[in-house]
N, C-alpha and C positions, 0 to 999 in steps of 0.2 A: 162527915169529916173527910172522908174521902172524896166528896165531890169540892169539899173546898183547898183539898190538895191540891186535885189537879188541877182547880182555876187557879190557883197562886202557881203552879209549877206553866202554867200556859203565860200568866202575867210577867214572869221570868223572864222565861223564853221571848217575849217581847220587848222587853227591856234589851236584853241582850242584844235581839237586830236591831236596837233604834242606835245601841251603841258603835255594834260591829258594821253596821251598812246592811245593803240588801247583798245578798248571795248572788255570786254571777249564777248564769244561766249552766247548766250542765253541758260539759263541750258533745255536738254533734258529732256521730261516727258516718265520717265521708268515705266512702269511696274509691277508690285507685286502680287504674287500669295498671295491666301488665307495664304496656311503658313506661307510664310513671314509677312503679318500682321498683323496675330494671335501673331506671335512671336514678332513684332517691336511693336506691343500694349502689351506685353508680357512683352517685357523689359523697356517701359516706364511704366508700372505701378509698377515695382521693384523699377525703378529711384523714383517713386513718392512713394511709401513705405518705401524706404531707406529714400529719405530725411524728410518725414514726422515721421520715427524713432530717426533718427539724433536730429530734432527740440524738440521731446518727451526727449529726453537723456538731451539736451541742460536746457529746462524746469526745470528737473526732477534734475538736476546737480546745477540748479541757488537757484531751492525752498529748494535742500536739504542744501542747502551752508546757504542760510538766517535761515533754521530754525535751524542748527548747531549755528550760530553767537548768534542768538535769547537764545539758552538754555545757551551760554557761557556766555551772560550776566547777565541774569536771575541765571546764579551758582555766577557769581561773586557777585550779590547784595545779593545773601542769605550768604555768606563768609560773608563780611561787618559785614550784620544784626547780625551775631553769633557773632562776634566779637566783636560789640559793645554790645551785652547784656553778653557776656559775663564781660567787663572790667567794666558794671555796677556793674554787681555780685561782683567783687571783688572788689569795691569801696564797697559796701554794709555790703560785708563778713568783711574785713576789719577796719569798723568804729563799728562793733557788736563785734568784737575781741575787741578794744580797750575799750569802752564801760564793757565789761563783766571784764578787768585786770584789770580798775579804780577803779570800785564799790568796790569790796574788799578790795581792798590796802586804799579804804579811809577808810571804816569800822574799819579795823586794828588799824589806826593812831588814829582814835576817841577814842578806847576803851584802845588803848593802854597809853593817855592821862590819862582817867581818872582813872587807874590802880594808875599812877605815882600821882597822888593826893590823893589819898585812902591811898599812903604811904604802902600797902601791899604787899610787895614782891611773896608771895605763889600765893594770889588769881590774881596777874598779869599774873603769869608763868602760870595759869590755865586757862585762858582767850585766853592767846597765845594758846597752846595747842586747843582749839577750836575752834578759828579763821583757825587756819591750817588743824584741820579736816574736817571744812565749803569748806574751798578752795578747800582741794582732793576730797570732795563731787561732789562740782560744776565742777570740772573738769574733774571726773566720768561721771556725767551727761550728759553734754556737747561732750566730745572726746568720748565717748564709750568704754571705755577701763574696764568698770568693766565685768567680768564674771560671769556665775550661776553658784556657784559650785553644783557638783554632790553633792547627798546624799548617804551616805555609807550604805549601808543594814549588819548589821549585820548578823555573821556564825549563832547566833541563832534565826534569825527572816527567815529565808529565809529556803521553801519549801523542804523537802527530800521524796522520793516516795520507796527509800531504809532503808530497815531495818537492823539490824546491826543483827551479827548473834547469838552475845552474849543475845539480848533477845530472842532469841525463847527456849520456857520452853522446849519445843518437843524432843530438840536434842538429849541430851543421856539417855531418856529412853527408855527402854529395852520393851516396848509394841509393839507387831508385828502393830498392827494396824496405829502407827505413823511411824516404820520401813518401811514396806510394804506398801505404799500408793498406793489404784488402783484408776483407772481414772474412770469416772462415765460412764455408760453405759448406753446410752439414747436408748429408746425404744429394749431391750437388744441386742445390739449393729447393731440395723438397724438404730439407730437416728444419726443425726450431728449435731454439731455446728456452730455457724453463726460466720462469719469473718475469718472461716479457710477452705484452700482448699481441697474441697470436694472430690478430687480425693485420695491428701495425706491419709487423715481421713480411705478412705476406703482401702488404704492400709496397713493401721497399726493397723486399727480394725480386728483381728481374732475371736472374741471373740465371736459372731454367729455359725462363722464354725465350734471353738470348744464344743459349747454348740450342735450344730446338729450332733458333730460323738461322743461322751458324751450321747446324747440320742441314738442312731443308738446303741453302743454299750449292751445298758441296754435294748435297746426294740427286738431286732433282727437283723439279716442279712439282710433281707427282707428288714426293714425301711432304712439301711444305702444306698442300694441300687437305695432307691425310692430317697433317697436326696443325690445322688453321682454326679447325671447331676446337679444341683443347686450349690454342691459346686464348681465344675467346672466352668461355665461360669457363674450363676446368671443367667439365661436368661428363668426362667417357666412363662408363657403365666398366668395361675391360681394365681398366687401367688399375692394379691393386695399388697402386704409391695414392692415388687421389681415393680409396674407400674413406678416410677418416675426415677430410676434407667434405665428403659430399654426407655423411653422416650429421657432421657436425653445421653444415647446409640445412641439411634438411631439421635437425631440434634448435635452428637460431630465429627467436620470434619474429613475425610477418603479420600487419595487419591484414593483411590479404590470404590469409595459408587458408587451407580448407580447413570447415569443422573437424571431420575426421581424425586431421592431421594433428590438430591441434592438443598437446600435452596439456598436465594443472599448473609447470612454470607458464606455457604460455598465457594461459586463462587467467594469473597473477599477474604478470604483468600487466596482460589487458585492462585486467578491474582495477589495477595503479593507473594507468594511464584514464580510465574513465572518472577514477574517484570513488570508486566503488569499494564498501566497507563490510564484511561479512563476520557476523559472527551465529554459530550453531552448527552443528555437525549437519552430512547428507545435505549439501548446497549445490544445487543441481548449476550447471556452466551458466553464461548468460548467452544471450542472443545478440548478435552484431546487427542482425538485419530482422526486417520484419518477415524475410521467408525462411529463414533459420526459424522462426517462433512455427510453434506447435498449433497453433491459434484453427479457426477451421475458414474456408476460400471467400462466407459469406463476409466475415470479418475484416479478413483482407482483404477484399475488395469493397469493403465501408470505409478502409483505411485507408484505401487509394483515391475514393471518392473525395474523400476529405483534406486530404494531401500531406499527410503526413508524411514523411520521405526516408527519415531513420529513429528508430526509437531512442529516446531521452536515458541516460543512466541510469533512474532507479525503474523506467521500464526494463532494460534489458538484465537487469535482474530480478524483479519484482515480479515480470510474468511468466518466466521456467517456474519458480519456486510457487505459485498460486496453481499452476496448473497440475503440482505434483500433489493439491490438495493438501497441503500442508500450510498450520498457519503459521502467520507473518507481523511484525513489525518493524515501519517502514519509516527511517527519518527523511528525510528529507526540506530542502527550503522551497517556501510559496514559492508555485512558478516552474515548477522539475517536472510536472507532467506526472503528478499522484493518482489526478483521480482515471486518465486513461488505465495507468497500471493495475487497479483493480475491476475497472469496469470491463474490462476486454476478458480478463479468466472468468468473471462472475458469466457473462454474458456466455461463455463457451460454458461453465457449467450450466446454467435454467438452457440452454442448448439443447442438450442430455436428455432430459427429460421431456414428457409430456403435455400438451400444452394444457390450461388448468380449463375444465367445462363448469354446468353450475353444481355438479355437485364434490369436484376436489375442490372447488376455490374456497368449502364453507372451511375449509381447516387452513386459511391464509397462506401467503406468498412462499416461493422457496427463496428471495431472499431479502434481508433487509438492508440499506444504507441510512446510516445516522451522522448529520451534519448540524453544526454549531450554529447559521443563520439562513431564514428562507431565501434567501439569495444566492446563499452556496448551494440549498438544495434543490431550486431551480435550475442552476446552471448543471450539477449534476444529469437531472432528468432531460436538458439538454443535450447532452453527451451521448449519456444512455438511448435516445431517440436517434440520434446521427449512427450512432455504433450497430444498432439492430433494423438497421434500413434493409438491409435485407433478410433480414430471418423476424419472424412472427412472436418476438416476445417483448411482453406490453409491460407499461410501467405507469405509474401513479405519481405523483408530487402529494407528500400532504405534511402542510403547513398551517400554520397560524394567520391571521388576515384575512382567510380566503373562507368561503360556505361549503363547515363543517358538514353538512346535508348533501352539497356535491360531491364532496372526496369520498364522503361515505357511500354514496349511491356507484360513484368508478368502482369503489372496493368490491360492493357486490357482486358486480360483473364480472371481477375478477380480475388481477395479475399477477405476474410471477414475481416482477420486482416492486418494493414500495422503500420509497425515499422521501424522508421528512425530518423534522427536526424534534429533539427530542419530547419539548412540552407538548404536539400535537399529537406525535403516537400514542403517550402515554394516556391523552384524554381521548383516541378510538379504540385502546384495549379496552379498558375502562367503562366504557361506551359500547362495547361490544359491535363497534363496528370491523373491528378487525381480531382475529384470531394468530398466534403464530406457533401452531401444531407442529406444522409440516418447514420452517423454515430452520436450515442447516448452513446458511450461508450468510455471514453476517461481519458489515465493514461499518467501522467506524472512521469518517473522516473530519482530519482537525481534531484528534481527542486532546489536546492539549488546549487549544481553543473552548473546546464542550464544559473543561475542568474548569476552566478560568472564569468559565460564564453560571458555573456554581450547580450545573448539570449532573454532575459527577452521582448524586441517591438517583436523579431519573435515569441516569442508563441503567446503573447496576438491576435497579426497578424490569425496565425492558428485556436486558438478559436472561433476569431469571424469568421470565415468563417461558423462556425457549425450553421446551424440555430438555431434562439432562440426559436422558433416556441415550439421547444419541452423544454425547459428549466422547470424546476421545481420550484413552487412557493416559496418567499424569508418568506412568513408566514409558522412555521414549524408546526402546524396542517395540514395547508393545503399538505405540502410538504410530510406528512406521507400519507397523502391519496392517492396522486400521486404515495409514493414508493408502495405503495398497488397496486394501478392498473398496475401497472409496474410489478409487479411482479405476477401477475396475471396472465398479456399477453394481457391484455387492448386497451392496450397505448402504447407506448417507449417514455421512457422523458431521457436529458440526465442526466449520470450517470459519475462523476468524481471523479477518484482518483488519489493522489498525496503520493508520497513516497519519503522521503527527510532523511538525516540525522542530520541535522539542520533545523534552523526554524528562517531564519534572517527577516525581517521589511517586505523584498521586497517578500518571499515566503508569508507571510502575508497577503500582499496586493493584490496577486492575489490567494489565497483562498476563500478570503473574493468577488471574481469580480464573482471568477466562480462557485465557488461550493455552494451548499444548504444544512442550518441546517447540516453542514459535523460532524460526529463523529470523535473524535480526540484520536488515540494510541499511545501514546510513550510507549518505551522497556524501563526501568531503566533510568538511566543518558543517554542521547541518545548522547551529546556534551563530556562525555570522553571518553577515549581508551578501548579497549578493556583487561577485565583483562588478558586475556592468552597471552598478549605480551606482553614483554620485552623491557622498553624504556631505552636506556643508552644515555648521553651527557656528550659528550668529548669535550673540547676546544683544538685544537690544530693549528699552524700555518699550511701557507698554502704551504708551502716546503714542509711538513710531511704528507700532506694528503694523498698523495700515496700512500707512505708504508705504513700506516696504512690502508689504505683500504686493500692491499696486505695481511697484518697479519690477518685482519678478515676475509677476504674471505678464506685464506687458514685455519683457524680453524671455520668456517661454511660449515655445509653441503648444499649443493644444493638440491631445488632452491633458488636463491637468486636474488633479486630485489633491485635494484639500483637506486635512484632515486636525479635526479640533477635540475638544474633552466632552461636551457640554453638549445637549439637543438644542437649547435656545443661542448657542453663540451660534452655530453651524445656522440655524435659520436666518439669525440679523446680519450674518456676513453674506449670505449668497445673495440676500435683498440689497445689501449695501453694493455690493458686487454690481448688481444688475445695474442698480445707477448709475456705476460707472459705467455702461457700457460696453461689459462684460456677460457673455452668453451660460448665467451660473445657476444652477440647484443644489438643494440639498438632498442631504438620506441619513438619516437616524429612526430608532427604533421607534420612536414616538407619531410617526406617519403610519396612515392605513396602508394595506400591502396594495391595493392596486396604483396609489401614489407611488410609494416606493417603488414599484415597478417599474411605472411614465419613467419615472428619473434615471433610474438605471439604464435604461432602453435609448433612451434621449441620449443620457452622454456614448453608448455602446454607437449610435448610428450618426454622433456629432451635432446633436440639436442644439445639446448642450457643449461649451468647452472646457467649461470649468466644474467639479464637482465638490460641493465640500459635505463630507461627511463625518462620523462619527467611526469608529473603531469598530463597526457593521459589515465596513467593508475593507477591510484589515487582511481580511483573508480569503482565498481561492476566488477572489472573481476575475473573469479572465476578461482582457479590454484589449481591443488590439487596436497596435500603435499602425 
């Protein structure tokens, strides 16, 4: 019996898979490396972040929808409520209208009653007359319609400070003494007058000098002599009547006065006359000349090489204040001579210091410059090479276009300064081709440009790699003492400068992240154009643009710079360009850099005359006309 249990419980069981199917196979236990579920825990916790956003959105979408519902009712009930106080109002207004027309008009009938019983015709008609003056009264009152009149000042009440000429008794007599009227001669004609300018006065009083060659005459030769230098400049040392006069000599501004000499009205005026805009406390004077600058002989005589002859306005303020190590932000318009102004301090600090062998260089440059396109940061390393022609400190370009493997291999070797643009630096930290340990000196040029070009996470990126270690304190006592020791040789704290020619939210925001107690120079209107150029605006369709580009270029001399929106317009116009006849290239971002180079270089030495580019070269490239 039991064995034919189990054969019917076994023929069940068969039935049963013929019904159900066969049985998958039992799942395999696979395996999984650490990555994998690092990664499989990786994307389940995204799953579980997304949908726990999802549910915050969900939330955030339900509460904002009720408290929307919630104010539209809460608007609607206050509508109502106006509404109804308002139509009480005018239930209100309206029964006070009626109210104020009755009272009168009853008053009228009353008197006009007993007028008609008096039997007096006059004193009715004068009653009337009354009652209708009472009405425009009240309705005066009431409407507002009466005005103040002006009162009239009469021609003969009202003030005259002129006299007519007909009274003066003076006029035709023949007395020299009313004729000839002389002017008073206050302490005989060394005195002045208050509320007239004092320079004027002493140029229309001769009345001294003729009374000293007057006396010279009658006393001798001798005495004219002794008072010939006096009448000349004023200027005897003895004489006490001329101390206030030679006082007042010496504090009247002079572009030519010695430093020394020179007060903080002068230095105000100066910086009005240059354009020069200062805001920040402890703003060291500017420099008129380049031997006024503190700069060191190797420098100045790179600057003599070069031939620079007077420094530009936001130099002669830009470099007292870099040199007191202290940072900076510097507006100015392309073309004011920015990037001298920080290259000349930077270069006098890595100066200072010792020059890098192979084993300081492994902790990277002491400083860095960061610019918005490799063509500014060329022309940069240009500068920097001209400026350090006489002293031994070495500098780097590293850009984009160029073999990443060569800039790396210069970096080994080492230099003090590295200039390049942002995306390249940030791909040799990264890379570990460059370190920046030991760098405390650090310019951003074009930050405004850098923002615009969407740079703005890779700087802050690059910054913070600089240790804070050396940062300078956010209290500006304290932060003067730091530039003290700084400048001393103490310490090295960092030192940042920014050169912008705007000054939008976002450069703002990261002045305020990086720099300390910075002093601030704007040149004049830093945000308009430059007066020495010529802005015209033409409307014309876009058939016509051609030739009309055609007519101006051939009544412009070269060089001439072209500038379009587009990579591809900029290419099919300098090709169309060349057709005509026209000696034209392009430069946009979309060319290799040693291209871009040819071109730039070509129109710098007039291979080229025409250039048309794109918004690349927009900024800091210097072309000389």
């Amino acid at each position: 019996m039991e064995k034919r249990k189990d054969v019917g419980e076994e023929g069940n069981d068969a039935k049963r898979m013929r019904m159900d199917g066969p049985k998958p196979p039992a799942a395999k236990v696979t395996f999984k490396t650490k990555k994998q579920r690092e990664h499989l825990a990786l994307q389940q916790k995204q799953e579980a972040e997304e949908a726990d956003r999802l549910k915050a959105e969900k939330r955030e979408a339900i509460r904002h929808e009720f408290l929307l519902s919630e104010e539209l009712q809460r608007e609607k009930e206050r509508q109502l409520r106006m509404k109804e106080r308002e139509r009480a109002r005018g239930r209100m207004e309206e029964e006070r209208r009626g109210k104020e027309e009755n009272a009168p008009r009853r008053q009228i009938e009353k008197r006009t009653a007993v007028g008609q019983h008096g039997g007096d015709g006059d004193r009715s008609e004068m009653r009337t007359r009354q009652q209708e003056a009472e009405l425009a009264q009240i309705k005066e009152h009431y409407l507002g319609t009466r005005r103040a009149e002006k009162k009239v000042q009469k021609p003969s009440e009202r003030f005259s400070d002129k006299w007519d000429l007909s009274e003066d008794t003076n006029r035709n007599d023949s007395n020299p003494i009313y004729q000839e009227r002389r002017e008073p001669q206050l302490l005989f004609g060394r005195g002045l007058r208050a509320g007239i300018d004092v320079r004027e006065q002493r140029r229309q009083s001769n009345f001294y000098d003729e009374l000293s060659k007057r006396r010279a005459r009658q006393s001798g030769e001798h005495i004219f002599k002794e008072r010939g230098h006096f009448l000349e400049s004023r200027d005897i040392e003895d004489d006490l009547s001329l101390v206030g006069l030679q006082e007042e000599s010496r504090n009247m501004y002079r572009a030519d006065k010695k430093r020394e000499e020179m007060n903080d009205r002068d230095w105000k005026i100066f910086r009005e006359e240059q354009g020069i805009i200062i805001r920040g406390g402890r703003v060291p004077a500017p420099m008129r000349t380049w031997a006024e600058s503190l700069l060191p002989c190797e420098l100045l005589e790179a600057i003599g090489r070069i031939g620079y002859k007077s420094p530009t306005p936001i130099q002669m303020q830009a470099i007292p204040i870099a040199l007191e190590m202290r940072d900076l932000v510097g507006i100015a318009k392309t073309g004011s001579g920015k990037t001298a102004a920080f290259v000349l301090p930077m270069l006098t600090y890595v100066k200072q210091l010792p020059l890098l062998n192979d084993e300081t260089s492994q902790d990277g440059p002491y400083a860095l410059v960061l610019a918005p396109s490799r063509e500014l940061a060329i022309q940069i390393k240009e500068e920097i090479t001209q400026f350090a022609s006489f002293c031994k400190c070495r500098s780097v370009a590293v850009v984009g276009g160029r073999s990443a493997e060569a800039q790396a291999f210069q970096l080994r070797r080492g230099c003090e300064i590295v200039i390049g643009t942002p995306g390249r630096v940030k791909d040799c930290v990264e890379k570990s081709y460059i370190v920046l340990n030991q760098c405390s000196y650090v310019c951003l040029d074009e930050a405004d440009r850098m923002i615009d070009l969407g740079f703005e996470e890779i700087v802050n990126w690059i910054l913070d790699q600089i240790p804070r270690s050396n940062f300078k304190s956010e209290n500006e006592d304290q932060a003067m003492k730091e530039e003290l020791e700084a400048k001393a040789g103490h310490r090295k704290y960092r030192t940042t400068y920014m050169f912008s020619a705007t000054m939008p939210p976002a450069v703002e925001r990261l002045a305020r992240k990086y720099l300390r107690a910075p002093a601030y120079v704007s040149i004049e209107d830093a945000g308009a154009g430059k007066p020495s150029i010529e802005q015209r605006l033409e409307f014309i369709a876009e058939a016509k643009k051609r030739q009309r580009l055609q007519e101006i270029l051939g009544e412009t001399e070269p060089p001439i710079m072209v500038f379009v929106n587009q990579r591809k317009v900029a290419d099919v116009l300098a090709t169309s360009l060349c057709k005509l006849k026209f000696k034209a290239t392009s430069l946009h971002v979309g060319k290799a850099q040693e291209i871009r180079e040819a071109a730039l270089g070509g129109f710098k030495d007039r291979t080229f005359d025409v250039l048309v580019a794109t918004d690349v070269a927009g900024r800091g490239i210097h072309i000389e006309v």
